[in-house]
N, CA, C and O of each residue as an XYZ file, in Angstrom:
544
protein
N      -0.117     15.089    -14.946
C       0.661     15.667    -13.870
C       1.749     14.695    -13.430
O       2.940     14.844    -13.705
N       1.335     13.872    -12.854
C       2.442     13.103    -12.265
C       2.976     12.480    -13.254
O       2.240     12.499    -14.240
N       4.487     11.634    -13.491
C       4.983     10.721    -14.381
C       5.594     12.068    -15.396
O       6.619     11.873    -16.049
N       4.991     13.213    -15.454
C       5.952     14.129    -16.276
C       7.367     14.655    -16.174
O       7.277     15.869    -15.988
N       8.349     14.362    -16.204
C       9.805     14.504    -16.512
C       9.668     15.845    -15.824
O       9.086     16.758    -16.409
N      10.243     16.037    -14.441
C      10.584     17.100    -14.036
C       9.485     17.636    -13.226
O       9.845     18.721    -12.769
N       8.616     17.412    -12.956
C       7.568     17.430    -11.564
C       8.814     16.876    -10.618
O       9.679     16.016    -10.785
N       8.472     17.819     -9.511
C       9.525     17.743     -8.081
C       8.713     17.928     -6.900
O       7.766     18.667     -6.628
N       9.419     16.960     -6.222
C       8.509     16.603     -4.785
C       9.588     16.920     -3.851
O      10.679     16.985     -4.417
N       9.618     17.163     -2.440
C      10.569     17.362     -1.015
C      10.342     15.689     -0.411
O       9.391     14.970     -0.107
N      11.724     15.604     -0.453
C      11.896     14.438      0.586
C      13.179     14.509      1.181
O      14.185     15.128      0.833
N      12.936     13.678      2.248
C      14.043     13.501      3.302
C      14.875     12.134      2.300
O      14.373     11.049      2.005
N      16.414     12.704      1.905
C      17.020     11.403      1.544
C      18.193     11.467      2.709
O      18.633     12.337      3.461
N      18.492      9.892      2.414
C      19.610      9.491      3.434
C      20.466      9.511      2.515
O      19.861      9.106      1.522
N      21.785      9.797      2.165
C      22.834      9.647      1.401
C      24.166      9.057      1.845
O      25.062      8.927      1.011
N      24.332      8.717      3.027
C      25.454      8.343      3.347
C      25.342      7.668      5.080
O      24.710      8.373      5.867
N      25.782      6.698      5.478
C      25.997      6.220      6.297
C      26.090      7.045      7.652
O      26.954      7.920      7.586
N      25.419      6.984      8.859
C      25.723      7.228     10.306
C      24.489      8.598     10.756
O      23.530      8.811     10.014
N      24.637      9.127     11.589
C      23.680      9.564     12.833
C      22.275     10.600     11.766
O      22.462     10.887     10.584
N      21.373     10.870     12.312
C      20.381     11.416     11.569
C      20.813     13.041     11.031
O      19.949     13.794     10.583
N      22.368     13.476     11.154
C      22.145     14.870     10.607
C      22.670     14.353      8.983
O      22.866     15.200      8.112
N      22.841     13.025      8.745
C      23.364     12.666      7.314
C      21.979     12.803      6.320
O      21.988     12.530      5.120
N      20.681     13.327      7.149
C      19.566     12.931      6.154
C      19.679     14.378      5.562
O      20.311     15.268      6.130
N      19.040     14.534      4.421
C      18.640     15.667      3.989
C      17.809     16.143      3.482
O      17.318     15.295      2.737
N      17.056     17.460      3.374
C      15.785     17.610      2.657
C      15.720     18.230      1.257
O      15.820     19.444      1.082
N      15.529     17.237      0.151
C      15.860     18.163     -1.396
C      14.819     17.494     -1.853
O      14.144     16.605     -1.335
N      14.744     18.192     -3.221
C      13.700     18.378     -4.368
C      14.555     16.789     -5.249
O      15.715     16.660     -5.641
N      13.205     15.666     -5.299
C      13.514     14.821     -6.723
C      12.283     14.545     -6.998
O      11.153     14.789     -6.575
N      12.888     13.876     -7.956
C      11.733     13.636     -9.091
C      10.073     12.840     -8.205
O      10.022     12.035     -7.275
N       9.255     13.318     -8.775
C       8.213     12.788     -8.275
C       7.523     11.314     -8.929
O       7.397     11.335    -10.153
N       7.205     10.422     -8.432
C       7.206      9.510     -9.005
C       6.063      9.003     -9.747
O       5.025      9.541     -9.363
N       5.908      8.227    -10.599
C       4.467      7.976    -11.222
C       4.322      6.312    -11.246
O       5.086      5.349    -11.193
N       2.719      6.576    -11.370
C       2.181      4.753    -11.123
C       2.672      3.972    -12.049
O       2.411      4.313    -13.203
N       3.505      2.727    -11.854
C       3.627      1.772    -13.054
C       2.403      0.450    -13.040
O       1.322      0.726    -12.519
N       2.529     -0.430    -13.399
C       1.751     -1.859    -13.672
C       1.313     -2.118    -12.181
O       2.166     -2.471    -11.367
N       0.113     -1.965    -11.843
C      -0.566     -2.438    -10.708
C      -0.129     -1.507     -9.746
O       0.038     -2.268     -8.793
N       0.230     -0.168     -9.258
C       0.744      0.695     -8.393
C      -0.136      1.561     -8.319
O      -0.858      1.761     -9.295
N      -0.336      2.494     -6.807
C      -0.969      3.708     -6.689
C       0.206      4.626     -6.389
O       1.290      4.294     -5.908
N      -0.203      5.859     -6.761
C       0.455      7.138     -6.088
C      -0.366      7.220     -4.633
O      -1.572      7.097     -4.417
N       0.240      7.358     -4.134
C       0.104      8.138     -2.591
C       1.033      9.558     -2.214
O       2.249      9.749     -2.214
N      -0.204     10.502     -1.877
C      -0.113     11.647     -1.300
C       0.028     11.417      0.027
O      -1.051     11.117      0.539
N       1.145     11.446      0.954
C       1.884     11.366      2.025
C       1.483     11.880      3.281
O       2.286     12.807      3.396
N       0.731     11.906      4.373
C       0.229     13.465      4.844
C       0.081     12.652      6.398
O      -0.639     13.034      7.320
N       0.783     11.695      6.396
C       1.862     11.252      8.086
C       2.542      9.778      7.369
O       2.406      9.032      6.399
N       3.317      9.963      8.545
C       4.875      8.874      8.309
C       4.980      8.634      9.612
O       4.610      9.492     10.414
N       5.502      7.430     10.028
C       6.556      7.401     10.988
C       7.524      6.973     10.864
O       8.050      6.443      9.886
N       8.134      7.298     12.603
C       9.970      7.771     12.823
C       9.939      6.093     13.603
O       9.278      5.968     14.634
N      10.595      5.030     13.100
C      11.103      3.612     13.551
C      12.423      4.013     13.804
O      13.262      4.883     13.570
N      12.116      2.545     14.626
C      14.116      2.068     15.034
C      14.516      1.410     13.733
O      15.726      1.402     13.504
N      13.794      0.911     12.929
C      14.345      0.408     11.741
C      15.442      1.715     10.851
O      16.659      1.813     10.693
N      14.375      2.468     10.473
C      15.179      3.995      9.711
C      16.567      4.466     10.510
O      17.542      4.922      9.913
N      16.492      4.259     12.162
C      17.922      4.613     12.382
C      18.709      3.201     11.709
O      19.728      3.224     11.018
N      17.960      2.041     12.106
C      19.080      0.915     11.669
C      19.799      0.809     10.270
O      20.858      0.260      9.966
N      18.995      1.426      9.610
C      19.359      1.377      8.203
C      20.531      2.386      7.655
O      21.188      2.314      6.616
N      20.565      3.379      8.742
C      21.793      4.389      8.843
C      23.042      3.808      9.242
O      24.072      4.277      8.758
N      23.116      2.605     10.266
C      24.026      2.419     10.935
C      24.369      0.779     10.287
O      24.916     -0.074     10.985
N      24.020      0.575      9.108
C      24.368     -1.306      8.719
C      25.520     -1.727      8.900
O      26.369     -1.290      8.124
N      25.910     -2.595      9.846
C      27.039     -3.829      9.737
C      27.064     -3.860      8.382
O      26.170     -3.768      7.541
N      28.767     -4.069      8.280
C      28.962     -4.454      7.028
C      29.011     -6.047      6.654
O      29.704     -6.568      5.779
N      28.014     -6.736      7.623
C      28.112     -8.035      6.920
C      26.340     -8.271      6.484
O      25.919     -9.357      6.085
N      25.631     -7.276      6.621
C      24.531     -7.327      5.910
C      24.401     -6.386      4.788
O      23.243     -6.362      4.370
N      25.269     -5.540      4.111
C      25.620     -4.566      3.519
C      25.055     -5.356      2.133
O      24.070     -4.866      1.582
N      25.730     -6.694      1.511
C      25.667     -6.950      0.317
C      24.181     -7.569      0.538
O      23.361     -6.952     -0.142
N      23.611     -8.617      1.300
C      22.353     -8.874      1.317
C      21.306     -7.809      1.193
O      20.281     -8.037      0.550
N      21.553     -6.448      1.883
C      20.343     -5.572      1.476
C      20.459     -4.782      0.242
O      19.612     -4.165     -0.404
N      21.703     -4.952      0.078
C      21.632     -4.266     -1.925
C      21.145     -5.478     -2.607
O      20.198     -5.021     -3.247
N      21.200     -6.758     -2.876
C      20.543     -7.411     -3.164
C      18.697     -6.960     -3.288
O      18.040     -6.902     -4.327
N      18.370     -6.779     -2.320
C      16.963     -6.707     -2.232
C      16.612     -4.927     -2.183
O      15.770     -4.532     -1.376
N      17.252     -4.036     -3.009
C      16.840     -2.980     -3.230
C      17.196     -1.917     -2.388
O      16.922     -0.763     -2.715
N      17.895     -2.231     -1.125
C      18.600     -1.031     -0.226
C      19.768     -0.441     -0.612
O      20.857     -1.015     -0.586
N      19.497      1.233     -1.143
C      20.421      2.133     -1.889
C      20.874      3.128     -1.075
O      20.185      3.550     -0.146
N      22.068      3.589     -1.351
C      22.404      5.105     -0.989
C      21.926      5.944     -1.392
O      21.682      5.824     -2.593
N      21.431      7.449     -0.656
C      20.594      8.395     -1.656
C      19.248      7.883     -2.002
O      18.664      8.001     -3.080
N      18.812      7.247     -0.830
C      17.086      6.598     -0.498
C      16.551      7.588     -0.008
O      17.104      8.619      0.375
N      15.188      7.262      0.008
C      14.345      8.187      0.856
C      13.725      6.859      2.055
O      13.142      5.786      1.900
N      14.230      7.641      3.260
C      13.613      6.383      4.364
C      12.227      6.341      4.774
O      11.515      7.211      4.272
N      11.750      5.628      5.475
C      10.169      5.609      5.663
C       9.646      4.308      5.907
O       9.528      4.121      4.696
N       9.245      3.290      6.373
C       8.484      2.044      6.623
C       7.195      2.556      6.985
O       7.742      3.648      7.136
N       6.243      2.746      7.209
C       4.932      3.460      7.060
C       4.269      4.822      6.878
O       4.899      5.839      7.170
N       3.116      4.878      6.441
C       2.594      5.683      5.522
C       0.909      5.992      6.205
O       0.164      5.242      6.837
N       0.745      7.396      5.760
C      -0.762      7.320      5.514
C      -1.115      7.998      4.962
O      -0.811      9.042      5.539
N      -1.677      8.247      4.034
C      -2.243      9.520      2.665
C      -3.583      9.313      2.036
O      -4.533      8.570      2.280
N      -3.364     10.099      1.272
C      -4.753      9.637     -0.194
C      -4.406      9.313     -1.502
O      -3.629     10.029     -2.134
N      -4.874      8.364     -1.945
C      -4.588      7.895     -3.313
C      -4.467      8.847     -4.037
O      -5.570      9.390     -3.967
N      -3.650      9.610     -4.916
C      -3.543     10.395     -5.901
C      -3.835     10.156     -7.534
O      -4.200     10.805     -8.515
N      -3.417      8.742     -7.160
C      -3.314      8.117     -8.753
C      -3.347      6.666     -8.873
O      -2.664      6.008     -8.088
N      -4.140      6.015     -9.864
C      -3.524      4.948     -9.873
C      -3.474      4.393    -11.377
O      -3.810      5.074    -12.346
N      -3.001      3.038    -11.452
C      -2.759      2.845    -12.839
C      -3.696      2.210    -13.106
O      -4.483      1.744    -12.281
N      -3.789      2.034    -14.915
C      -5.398      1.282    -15.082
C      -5.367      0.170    -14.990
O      -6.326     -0.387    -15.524
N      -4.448     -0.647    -14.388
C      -4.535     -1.818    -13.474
C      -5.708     -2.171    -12.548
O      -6.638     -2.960    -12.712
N      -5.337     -1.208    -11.336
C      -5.392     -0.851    -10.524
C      -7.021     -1.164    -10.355
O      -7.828     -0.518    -11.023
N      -7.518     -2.349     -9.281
C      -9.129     -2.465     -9.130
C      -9.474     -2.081     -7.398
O     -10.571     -1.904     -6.868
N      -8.424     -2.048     -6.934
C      -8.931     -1.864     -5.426
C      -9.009     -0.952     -4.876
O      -9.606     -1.045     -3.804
N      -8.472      0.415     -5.269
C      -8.565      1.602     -5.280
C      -9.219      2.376     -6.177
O      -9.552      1.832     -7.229
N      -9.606      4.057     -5.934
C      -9.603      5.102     -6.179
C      -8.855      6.158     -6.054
O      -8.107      6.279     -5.084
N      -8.936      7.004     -6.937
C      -8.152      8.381     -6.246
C      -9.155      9.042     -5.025
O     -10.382      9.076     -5.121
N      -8.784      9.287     -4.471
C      -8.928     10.085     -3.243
C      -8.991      9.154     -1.825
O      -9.290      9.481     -0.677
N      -8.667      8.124     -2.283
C      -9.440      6.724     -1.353
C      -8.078      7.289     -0.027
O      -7.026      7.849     -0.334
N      -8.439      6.997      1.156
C      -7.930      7.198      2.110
C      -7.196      6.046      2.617
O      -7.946      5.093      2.824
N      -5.818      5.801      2.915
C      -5.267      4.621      3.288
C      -3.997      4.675      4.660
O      -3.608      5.660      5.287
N      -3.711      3.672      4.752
C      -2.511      3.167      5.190
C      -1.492      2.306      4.767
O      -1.878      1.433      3.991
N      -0.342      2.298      5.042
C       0.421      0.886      4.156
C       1.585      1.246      4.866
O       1.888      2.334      5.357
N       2.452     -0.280      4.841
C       3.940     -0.263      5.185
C       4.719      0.102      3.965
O       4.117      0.203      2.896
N       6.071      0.320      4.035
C       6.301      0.746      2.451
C       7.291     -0.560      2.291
O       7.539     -0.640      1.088
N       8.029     -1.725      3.075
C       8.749     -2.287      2.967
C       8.497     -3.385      1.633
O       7.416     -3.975      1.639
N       9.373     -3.649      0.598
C      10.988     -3.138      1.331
C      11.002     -1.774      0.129
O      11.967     -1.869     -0.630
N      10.467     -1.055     -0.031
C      10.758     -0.134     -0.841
C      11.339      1.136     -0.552
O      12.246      1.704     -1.160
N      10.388      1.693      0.951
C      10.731      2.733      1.916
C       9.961      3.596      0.872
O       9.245      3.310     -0.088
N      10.504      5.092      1.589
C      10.031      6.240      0.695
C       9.138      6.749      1.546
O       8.828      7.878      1.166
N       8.335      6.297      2.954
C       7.379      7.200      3.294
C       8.082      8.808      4.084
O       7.519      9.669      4.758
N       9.053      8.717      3.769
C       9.683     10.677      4.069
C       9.577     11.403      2.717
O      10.503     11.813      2.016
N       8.583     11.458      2.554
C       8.374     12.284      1.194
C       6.992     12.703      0.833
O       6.063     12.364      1.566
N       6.699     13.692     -0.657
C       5.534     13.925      0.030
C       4.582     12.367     -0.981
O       3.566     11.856     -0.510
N       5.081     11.992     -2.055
C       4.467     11.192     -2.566
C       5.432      9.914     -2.716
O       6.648      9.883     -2.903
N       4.437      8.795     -2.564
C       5.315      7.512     -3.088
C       4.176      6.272     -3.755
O       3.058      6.059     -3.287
N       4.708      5.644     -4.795
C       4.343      4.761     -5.301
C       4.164      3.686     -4.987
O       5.207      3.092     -5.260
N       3.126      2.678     -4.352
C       3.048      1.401     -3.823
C       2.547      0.064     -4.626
O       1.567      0.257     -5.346
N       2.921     -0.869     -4.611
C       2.198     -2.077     -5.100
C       0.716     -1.933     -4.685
O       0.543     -1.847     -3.469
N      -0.587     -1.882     -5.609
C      -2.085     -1.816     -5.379
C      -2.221     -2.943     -3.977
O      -3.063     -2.680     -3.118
N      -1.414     -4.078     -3.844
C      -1.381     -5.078     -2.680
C      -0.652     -4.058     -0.931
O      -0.998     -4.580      0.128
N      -0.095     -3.255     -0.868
C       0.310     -2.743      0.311
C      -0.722     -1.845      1.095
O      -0.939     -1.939      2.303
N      -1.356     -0.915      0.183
C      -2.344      0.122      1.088
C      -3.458     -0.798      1.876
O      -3.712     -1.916      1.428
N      -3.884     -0.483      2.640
C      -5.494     -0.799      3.804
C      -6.002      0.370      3.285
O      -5.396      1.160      2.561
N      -7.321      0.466      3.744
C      -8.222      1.316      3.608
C      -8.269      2.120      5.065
O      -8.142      1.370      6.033
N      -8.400      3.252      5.305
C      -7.855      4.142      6.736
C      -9.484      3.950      7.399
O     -10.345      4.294      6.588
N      -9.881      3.588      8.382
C     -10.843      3.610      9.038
C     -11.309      5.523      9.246
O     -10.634      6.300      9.921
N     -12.476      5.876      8.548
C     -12.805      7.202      8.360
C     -13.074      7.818      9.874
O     -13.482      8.979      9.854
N     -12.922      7.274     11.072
C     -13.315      7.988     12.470
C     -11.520      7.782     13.383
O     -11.217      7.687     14.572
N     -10.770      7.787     12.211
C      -9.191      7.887     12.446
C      -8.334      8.712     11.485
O      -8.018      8.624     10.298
N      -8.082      9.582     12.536
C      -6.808     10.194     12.224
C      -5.534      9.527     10.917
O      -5.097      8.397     10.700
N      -5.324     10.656     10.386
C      -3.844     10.020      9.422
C      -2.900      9.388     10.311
O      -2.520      8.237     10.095
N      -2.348     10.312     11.662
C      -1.612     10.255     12.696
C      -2.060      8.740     13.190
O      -1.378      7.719     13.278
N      -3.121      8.915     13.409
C      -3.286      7.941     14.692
C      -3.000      6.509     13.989
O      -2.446      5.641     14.663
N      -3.442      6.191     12.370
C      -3.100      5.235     11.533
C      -1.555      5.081     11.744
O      -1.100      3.940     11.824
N      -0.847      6.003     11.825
C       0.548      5.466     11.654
C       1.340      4.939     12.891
O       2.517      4.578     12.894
N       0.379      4.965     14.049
C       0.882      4.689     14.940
C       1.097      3.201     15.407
O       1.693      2.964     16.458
C-alpha cells in the first residue's frame, strides 16, 4: 500500500508566502518508510505560532532555512499524534498500530493525513490520553 507510485493523501500545503488563506488543501503523494522511519497515520496536529512564522520569514533568514530543508509547497505542522501505520525493517522501537506522539521538526508535515518520521521522534501516547490532549 503505501510507497506505491500514486497512493494520494489530503494535506494542507503552504505554497507561497503571507496570511493563512495562502494554505491549501490538495491531494499528494503519500509517503512511504525509508531507512529507520515510521509511517504515521495523523489523527490530531497542532496550530503553533511557529506555522504562522514560517508564512511570514524575514528575508534574512530565508537562505539559512533552505539550507536546512524549509521549502515552498510544504506541508506545515510541528506536532503530531497518530498510529504507526508502517514501519521499515529497521525499525526496533515500534509497531504498527503502536500509538504515539512526536514533534515533526525540522521536517514539518503534521497537516496531513500521513507523515514519515525518523524511528528517534515518536513517544509512545500514554493509553488514558486523548490524541488531542497529547498534542497539547
Amino acid at each position: 500500500m503505501a510507497g506505491k507510485e500514486g497512493i494520494l493523501m489530503k494535506a494542507i500545503v503552504d505554497g507561497k508566502y503571507g496570511p493563512s488563506d495562502v494554505l491549501e488543501l490538495k491531494e499528494v503523494e503519500k509517503p512511504a518508510p525509508k531507512d529507520n522511519e515510521v509511517l504515521v497515520k495523523i489523527l490530531a496536529a497542532t496550530v503553533t505560532s511557529g506555522d504562522v512564522v514560517l508564512r511570514y520569514i524575514p528575508l534574512l533568514l530565508w537562505l539559512p532555512l533552505r539550507m536546512f530543508g524549509h521549502r515552498r509547497k510544504m506541508i506545515p505542522g510541528h506536532e503530531l499524534a497518530g498510529e504507526i501505520e508502517a514501519v521499515d525493517r529497521k525499525v526496533t522501537r515500534f509497531k504498527e498500530g503502536g500509538q504515539i506522539f512526536a514533534p515533526t521538526l525540522p521536517y514539518l508535515g503534521a497537516y496531513a493525513e500521513y507523515v514519515c518520521l525518523p524511528e528517534t521522534y515518536p513517544v509512545l501516547k500514554p493509553a488514558n490520553m486523548t490524541y488531542e490532549e497529547a498534542t497539547e
